[in-house]
Backbone as CSV, one residue per row, in Angstrom:
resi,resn,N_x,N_y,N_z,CA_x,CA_y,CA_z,C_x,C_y,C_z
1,UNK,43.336,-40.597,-5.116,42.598,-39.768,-6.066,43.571,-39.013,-6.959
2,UNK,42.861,-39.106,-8.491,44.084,-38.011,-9.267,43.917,-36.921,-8.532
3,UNK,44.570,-36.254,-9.626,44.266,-34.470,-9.328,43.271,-34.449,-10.530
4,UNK,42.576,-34.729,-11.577,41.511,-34.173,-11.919,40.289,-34.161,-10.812
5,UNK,40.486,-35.666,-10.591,39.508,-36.275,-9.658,39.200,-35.005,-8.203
6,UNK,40.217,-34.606,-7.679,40.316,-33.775,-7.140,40.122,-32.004,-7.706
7,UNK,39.926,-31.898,-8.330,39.500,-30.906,-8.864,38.034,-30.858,-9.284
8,UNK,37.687,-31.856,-9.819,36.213,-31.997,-9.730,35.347,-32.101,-9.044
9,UNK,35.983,-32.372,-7.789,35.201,-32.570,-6.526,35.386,-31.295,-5.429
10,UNK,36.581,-30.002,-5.872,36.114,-28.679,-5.406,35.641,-27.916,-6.309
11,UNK,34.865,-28.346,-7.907,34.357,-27.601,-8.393,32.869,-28.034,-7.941
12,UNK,32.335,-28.919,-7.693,31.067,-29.295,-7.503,30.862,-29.355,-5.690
13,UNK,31.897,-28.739,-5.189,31.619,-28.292,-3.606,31.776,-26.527,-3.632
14,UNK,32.128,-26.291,-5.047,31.678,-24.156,-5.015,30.304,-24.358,-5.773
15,UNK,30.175,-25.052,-6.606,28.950,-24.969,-7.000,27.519,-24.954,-6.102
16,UNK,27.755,-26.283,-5.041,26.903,-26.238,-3.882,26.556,-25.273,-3.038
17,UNK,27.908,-24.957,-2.716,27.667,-23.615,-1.875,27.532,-21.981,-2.515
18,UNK,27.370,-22.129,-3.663,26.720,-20.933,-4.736,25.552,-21.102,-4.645
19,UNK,24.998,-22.456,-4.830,23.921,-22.470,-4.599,23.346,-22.169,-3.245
20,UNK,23.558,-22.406,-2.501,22.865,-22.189,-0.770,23.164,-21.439,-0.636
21,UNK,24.351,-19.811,-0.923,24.394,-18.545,-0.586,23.243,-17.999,-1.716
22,UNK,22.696,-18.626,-2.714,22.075,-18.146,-3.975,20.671,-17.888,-3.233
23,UNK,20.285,-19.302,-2.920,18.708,-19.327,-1.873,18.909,-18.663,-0.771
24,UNK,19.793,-18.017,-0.191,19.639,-17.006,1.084,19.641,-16.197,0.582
25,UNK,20.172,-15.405,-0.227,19.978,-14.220,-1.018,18.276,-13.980,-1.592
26,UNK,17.744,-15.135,-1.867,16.775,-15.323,-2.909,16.038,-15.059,-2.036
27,UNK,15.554,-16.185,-0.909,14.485,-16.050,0.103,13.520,-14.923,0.453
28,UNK,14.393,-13.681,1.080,13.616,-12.495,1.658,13.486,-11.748,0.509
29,UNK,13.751,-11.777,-0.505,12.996,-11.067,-1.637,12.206,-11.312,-1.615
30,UNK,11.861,-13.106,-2.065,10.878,-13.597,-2.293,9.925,-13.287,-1.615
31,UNK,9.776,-13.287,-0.307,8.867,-13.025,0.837,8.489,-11.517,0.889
32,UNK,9.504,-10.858,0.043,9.071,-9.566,-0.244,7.913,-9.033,-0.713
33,UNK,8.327,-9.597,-2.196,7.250,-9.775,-3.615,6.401,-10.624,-2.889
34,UNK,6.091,-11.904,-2.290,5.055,-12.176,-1.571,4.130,-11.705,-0.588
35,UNK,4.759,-10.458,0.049,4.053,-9.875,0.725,3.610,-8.416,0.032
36,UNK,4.125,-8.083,-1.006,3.670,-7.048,-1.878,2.327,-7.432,-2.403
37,UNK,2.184,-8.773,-3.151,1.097,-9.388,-3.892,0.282,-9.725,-2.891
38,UNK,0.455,-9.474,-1.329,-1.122,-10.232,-0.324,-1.205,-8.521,-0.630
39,UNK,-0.243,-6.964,-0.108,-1.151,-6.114,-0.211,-2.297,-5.472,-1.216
40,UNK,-1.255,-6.095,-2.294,-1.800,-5.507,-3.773,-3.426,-6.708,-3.817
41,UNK,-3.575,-7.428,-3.289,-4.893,-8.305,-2.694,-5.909,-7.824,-2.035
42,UNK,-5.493,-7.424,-1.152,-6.478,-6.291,-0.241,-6.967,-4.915,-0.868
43,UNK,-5.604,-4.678,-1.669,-6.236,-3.276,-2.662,-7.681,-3.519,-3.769
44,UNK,-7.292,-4.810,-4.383,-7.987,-5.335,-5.029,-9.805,-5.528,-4.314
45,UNK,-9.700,-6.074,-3.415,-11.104,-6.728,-2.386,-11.334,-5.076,-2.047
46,UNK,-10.467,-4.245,-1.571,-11.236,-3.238,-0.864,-11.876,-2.306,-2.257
47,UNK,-11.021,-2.255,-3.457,-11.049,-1.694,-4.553,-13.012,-2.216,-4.916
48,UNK,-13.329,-3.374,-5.034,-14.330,-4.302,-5.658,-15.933,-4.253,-4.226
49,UNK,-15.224,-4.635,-3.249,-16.003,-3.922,-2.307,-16.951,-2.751,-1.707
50,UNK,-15.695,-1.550,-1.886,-16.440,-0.303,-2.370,-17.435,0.169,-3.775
51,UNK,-17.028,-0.687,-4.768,-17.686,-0.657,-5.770,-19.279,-1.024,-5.781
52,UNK,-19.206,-2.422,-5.166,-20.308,-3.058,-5.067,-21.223,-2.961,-3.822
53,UNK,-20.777,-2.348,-2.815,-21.333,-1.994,-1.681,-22.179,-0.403,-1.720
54,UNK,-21.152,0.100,-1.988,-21.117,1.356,-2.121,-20.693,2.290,-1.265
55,UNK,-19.998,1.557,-0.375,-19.530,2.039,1.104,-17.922,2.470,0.880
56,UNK,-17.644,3.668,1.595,-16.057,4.050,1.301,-15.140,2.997,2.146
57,UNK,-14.269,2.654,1.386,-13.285,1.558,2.009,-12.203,2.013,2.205
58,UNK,-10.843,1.379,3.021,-9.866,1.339,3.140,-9.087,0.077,3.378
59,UNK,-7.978,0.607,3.064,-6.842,-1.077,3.383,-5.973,0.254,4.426
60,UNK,-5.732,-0.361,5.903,-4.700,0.022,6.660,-4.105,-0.328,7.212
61,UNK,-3.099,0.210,7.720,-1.725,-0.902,8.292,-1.144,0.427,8.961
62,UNK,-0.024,-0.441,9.977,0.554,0.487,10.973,1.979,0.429,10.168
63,UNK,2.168,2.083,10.298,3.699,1.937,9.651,5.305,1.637,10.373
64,UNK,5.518,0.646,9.608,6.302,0.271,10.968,6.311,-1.153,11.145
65,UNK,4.974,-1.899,10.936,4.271,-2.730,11.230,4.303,-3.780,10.283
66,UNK,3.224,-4.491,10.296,2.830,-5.771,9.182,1.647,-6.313,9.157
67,UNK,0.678,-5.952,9.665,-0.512,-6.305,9.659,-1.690,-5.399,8.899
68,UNK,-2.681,-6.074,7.818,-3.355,-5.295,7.196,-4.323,-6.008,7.176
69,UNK,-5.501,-5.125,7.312,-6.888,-4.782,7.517,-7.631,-4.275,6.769
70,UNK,-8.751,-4.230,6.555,-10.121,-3.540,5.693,-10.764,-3.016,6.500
71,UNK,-11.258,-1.834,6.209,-12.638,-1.544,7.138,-13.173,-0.791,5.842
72,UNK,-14.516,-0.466,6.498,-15.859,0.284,5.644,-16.057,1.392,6.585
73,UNK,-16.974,2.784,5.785,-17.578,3.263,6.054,-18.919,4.200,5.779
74,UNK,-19.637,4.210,6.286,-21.537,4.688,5.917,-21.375,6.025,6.045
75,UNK,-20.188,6.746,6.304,-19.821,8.203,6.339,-19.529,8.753,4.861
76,UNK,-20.289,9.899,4.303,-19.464,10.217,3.032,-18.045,11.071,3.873
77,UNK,-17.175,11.106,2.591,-15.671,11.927,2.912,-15.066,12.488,1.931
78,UNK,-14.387,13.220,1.981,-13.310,13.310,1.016,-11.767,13.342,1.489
79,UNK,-10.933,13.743,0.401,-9.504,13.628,1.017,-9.046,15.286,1.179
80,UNK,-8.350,15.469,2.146,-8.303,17.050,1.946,-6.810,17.213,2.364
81,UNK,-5.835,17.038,1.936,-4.039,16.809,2.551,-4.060,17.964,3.628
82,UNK,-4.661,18.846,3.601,-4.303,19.837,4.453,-5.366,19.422,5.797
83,UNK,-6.214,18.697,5.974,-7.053,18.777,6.547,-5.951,18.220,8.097
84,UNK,-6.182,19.246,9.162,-5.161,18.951,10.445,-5.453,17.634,11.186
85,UNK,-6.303,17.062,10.935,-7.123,15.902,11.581,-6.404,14.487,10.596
86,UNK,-6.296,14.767,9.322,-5.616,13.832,8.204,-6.629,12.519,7.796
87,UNK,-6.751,12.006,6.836,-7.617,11.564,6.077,-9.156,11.652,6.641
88,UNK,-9.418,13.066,6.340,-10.792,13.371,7.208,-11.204,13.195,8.342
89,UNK,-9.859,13.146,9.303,-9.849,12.761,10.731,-10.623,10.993,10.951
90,UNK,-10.049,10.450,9.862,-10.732,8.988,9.978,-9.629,8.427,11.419
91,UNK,-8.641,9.225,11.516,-7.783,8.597,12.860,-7.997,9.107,14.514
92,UNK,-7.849,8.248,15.482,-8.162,8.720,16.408,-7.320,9.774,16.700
93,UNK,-7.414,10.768,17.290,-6.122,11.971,17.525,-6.478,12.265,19.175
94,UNK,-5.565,12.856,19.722,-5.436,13.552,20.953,-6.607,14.773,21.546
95,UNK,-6.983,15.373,22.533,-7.456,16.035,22.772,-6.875,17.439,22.197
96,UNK,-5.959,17.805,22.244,-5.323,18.912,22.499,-5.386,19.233,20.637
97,UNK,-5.224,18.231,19.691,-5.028,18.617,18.286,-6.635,18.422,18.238
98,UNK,-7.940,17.743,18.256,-9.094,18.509,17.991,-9.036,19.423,18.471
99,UNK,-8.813,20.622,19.801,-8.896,21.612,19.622,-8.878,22.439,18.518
100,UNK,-7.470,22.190,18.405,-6.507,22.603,17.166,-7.324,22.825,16.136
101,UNK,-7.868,21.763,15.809,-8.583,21.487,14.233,-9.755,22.352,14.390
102,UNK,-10.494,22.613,16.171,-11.976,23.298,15.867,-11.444,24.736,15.301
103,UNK,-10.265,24.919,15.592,-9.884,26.414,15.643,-9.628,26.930,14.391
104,UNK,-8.761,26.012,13.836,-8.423,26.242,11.908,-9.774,25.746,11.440
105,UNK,-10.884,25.210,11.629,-12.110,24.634,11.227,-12.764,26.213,10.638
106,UNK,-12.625,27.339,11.783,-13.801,28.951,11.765,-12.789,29.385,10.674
107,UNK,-11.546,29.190,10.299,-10.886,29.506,9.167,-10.849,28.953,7.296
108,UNK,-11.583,27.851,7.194,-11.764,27.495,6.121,-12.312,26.096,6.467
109,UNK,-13.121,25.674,5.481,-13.673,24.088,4.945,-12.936,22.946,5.789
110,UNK,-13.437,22.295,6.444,-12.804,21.070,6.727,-13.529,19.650,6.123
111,UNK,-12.578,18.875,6.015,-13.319,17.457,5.188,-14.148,17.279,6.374
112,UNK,-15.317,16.148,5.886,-16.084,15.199,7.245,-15.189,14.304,7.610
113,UNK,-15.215,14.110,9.053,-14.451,12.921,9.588,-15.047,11.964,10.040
114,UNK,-14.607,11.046,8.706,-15.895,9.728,8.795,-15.604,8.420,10.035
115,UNK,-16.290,7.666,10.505,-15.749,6.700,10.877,-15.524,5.208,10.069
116,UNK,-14.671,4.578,10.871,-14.771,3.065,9.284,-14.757,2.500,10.879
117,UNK,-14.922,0.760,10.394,-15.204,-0.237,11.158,-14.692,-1.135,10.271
118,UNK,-14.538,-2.167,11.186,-13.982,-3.655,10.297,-14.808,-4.080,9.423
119,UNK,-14.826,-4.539,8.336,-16.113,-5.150,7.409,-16.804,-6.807,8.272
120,UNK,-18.122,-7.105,8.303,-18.549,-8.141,9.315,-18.275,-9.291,7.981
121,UNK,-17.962,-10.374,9.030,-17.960,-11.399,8.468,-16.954,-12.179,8.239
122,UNK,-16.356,-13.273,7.114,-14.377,-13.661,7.201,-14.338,-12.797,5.477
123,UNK,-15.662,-12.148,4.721,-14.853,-11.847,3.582,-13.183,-11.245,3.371
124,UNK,-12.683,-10.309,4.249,-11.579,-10.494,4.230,-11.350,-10.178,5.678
125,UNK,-10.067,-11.626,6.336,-9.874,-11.138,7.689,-8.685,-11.024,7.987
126,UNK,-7.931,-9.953,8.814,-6.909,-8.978,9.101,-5.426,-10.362,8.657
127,UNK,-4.665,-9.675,7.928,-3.505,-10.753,7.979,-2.162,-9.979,8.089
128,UNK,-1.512,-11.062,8.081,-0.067,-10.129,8.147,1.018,-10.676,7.280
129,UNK,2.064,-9.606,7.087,2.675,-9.585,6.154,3.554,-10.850,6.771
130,UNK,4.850,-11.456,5.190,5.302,-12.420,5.666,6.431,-11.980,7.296
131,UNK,7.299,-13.266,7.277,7.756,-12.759,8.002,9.032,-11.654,8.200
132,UNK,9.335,-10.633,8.760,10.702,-9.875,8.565,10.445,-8.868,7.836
133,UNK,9.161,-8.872,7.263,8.506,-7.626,6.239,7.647,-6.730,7.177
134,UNK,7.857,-5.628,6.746,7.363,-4.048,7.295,6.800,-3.205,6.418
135,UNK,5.912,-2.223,6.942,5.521,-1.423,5.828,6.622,-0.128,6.582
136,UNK,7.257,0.142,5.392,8.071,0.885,5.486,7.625,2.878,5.377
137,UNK,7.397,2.806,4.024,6.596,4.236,3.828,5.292,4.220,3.121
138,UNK,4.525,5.347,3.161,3.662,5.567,2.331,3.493,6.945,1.996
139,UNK,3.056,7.301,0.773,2.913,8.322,0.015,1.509,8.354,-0.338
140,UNK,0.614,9.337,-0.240,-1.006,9.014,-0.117,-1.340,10.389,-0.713
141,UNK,-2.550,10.423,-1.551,-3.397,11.825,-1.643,-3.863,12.635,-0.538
142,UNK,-3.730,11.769,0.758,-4.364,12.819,1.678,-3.443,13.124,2.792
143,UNK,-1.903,12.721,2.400,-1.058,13.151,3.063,0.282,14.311,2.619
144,UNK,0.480,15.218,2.214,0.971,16.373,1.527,2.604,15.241,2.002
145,UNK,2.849,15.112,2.861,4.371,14.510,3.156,4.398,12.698,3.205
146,UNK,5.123,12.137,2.476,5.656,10.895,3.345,5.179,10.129,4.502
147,UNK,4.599,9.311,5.069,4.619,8.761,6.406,5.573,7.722,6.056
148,UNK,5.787,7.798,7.783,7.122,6.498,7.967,6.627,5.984,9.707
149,UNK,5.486,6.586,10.239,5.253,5.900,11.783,3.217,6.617,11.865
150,UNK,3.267,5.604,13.032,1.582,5.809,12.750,0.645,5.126,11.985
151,UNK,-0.924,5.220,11.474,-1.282,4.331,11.064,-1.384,4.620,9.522
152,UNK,-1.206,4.012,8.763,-1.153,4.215,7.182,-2.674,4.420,6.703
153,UNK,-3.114,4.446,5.637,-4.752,4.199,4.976,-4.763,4.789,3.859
154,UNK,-5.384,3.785,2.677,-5.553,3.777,1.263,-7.022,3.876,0.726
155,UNK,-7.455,4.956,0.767,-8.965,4.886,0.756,-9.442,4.669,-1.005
156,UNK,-10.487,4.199,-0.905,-11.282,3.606,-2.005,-12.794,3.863,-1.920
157,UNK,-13.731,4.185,-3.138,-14.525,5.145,-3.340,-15.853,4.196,-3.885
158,UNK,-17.253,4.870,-3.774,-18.253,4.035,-3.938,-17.833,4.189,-5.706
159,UNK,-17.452,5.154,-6.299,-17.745,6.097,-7.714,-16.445,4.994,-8.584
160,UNK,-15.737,3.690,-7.838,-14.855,3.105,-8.867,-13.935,3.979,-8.841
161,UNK,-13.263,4.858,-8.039,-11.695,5.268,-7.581,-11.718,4.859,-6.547
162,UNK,-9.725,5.406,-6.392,-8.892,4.916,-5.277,-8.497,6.159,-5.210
163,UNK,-7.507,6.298,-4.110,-6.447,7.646,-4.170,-5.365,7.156,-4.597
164,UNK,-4.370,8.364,-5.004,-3.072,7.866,-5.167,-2.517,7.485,-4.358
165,UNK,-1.498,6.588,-4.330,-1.095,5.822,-3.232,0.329,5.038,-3.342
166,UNK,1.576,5.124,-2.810,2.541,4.376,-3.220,3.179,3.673,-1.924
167,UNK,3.110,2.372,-1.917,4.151,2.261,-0.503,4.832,1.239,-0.589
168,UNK,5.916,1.568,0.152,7.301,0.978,0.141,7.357,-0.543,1.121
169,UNK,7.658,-1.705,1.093,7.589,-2.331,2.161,9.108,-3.281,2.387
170,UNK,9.309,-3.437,3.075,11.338,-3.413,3.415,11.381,-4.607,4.432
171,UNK,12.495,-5.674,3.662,12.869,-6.585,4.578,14.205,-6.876,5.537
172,UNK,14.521,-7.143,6.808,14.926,-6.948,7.369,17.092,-7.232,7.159
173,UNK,16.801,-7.261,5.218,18.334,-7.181,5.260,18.301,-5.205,4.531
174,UNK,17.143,-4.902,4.244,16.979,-3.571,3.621,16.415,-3.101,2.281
175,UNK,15.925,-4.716,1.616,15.450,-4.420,0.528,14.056,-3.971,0.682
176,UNK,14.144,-2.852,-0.351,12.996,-2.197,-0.728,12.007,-2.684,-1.822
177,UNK,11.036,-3.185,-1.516,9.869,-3.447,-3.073,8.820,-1.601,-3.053
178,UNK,8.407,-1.810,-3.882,7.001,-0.877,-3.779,5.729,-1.212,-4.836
179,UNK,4.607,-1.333,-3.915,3.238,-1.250,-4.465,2.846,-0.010,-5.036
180,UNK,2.663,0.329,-6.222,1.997,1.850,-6.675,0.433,1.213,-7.118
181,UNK,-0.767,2.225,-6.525,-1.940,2.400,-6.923,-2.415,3.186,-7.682
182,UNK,-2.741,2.233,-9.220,-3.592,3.031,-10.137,-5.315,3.863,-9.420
183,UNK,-4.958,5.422,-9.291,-6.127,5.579,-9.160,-7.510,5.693,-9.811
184,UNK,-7.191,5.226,-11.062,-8.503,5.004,-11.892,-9.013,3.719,-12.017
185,UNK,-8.602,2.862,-12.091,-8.799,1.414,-12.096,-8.409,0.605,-10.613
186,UNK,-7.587,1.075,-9.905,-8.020,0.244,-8.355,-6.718,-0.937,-8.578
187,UNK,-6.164,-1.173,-9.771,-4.841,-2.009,-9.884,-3.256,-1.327,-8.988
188,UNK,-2.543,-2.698,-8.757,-1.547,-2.517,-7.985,-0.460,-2.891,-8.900
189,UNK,0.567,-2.014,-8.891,1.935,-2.729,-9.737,2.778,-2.787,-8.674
190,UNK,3.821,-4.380,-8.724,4.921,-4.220,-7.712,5.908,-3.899,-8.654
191,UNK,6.904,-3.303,-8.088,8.361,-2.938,-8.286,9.419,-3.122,-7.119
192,UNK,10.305,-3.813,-7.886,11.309,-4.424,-6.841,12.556,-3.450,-6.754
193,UNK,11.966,-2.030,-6.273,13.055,-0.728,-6.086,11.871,0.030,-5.432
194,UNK,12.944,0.607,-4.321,11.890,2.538,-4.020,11.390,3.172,-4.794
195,UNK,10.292,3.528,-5.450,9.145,4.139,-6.449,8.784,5.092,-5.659
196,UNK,9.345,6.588,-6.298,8.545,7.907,-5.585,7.521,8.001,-6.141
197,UNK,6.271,8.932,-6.049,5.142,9.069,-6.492,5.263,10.174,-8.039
198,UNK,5.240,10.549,-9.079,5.011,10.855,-10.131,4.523,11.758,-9.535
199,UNK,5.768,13.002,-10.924,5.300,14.563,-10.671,4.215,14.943,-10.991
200,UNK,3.469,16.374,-11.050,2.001,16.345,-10.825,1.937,16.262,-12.759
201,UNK,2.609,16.438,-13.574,2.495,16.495,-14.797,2.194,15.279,-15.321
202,UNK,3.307,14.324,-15.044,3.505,12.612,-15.112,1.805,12.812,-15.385
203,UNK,1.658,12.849,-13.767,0.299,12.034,-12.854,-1.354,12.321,-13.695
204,UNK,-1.220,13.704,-14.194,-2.064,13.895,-14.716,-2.014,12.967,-16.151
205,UNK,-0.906,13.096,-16.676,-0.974,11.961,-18.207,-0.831,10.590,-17.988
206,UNK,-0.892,10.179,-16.726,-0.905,8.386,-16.486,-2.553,8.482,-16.198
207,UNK,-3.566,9.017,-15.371,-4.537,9.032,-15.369,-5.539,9.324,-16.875
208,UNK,-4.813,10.427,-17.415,-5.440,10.247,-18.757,-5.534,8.851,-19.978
209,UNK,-4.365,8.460,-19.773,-4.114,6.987,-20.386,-4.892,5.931,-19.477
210,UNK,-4.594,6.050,-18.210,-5.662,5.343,-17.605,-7.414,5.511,-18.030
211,UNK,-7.797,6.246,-18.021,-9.119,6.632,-18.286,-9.378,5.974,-19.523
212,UNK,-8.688,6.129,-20.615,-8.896,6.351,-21.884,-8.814,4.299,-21.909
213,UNK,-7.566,3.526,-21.350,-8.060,1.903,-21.068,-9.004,1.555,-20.492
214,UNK,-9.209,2.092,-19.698,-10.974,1.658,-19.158,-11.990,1.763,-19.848
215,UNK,-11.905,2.552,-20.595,-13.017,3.229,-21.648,-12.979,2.041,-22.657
216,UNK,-11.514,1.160,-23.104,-11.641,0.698,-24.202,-12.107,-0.406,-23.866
217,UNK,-11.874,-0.712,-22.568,-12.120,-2.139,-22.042,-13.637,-2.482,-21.600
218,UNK,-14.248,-1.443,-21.328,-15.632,-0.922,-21.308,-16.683,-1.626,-22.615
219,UNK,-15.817,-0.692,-24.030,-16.498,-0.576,-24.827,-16.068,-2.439,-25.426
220,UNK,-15.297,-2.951,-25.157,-14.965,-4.647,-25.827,-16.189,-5.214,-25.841
C-alpha cells in the first residue's frame, strides 16, 4: 500500500468512529426529547379531557420515577401552595400531619381535599418514560418550593386551565430537558436545558399574551 493509500484508510476509520461516538452521544437525548413529547401528551389528553368532561384532571408521576398516569376527579378544588395537606390534600399523608392540618384548618381557609381515581377505560393507560429517564423536578402552582421526591401532580380544570407547571426530566448521563405548561391554553413547550419558572412579572405578561392568542384564534 502507498502512503496515500494509507492515509485514506485512517481517515475513513476516524470518520467511523466519529460517527459511533456521535450516535452515543445522540441516543439519550433523543430518548430524552422522546420522553418529554409522551409527557407533553398526557398534558395534552388530560388538558382536553377536563375540558370535555368537566371533571378536574391530573397527569402524575413519582419524582424520582418514570411512570405517568391520569386520573379524574368529581371533587371541586382549588390550589392553595400553603395548604399543609398540598394540592388540596389530593395526596395520601400520615396520621400525625392530618392532625397537623385539623389544627392550622381553626386558623384560616383550607382548600377541599378532593379525591382523583384512574380515568375507566384504555383512553389513556399509565406508561412510562423511555428508558434511563426520570422525572427529575417539578415546579407547580400548588407547591410554594421545588419538588425533587414524592408524588408529582399537574392539575387541569373543567373552566379550560391548567396550573403553572415546569418539570425537569434527566437522563442517566445528566442531561436535563424541561416541559413548561402554558396555563391558559393547556400547551407544552420542550426545552433541551433546566427552565426555572418565570418571575411573577414575566408570568403575569406571558399569560396576558396568552389570553389575548386564544382570543384571536377563537375569533378566526
Amino acid at each position: 500500500m502507498t502512503l496515500i493509500e494509507i492515509m485514506i484508510v485512517v481517515a475513513i476509520m476516524g470518520m467511523l468512529a466519529s460517527g459511533v461516538l456521535f450516535g452515543q452521544g445522540a441516543l439519550p437525548r433523543a430518548r430524552l426529547r422522546t420522553s418529554c413529547m409522551r409527557l407533553a401528551a398526557a398534558y395534552r389528553f388530560a388538558y382536553v379531557h377536563a375540558l370535555t368532561s368537566g371533571k378536574t384532571t391530573r397527569v402524575s408521576f413519582p419524582l424520582g420515577g418514570a411512570r405517568i398516569s391520569v386520573e379524574e376527579s368529581d371533587d371541586a378544588m382549588q390550589l392553595d401552595p400553603r395548604d399543609p395537606l398540598r394540592a388540596g390534600g389530593a395526596e395520601a399523608i400520615e396520621a400525625a400531619a392530618v392532625q397537623q392540618a385539623d389544627a392550622i384548618q381553626n386558623l384560616r381557609p383550607r382548600a377541599p381535599r378532593a379525591q382523583f381515581t384512574a380515568i375507566s377505560g384504555a383512553r389513556f393507560r399509565p406508561r412510562d418514560l423511555d428508558e434511563g429517564i426520570t422525572v427529575a423536578r417539578l415546579y407547580s402552582q400548588h407547591d410554594e418550593e421545588a419538588r425533587t421526591e414524592g408524588s408529582g401532580h399537574v392539575y387541569f380544570f373543567a373552566g379550560g386551565q391548567a396550573e403553572r407547571a415546569v418539570v425537569h426530566l434527566r437522563n442517566g448521563r445528566g442531561d436535563v430537558f424541561s416541559i413548561v405548561l402554558d396555563p391558559m391554553t393547556g400547551r407544552a413547550e420542550v426545552f433541551d436545558r433546566a427552565v426555572e419558572p418565570p418571575a411573577p412579572e414575566e408570568r403575569e405578561e406571558n399569560e396576558t399574551d396568552s389570553r389575548e392568542r386564544v382570543f384571536r384564534e377563537v375569533s378566526q
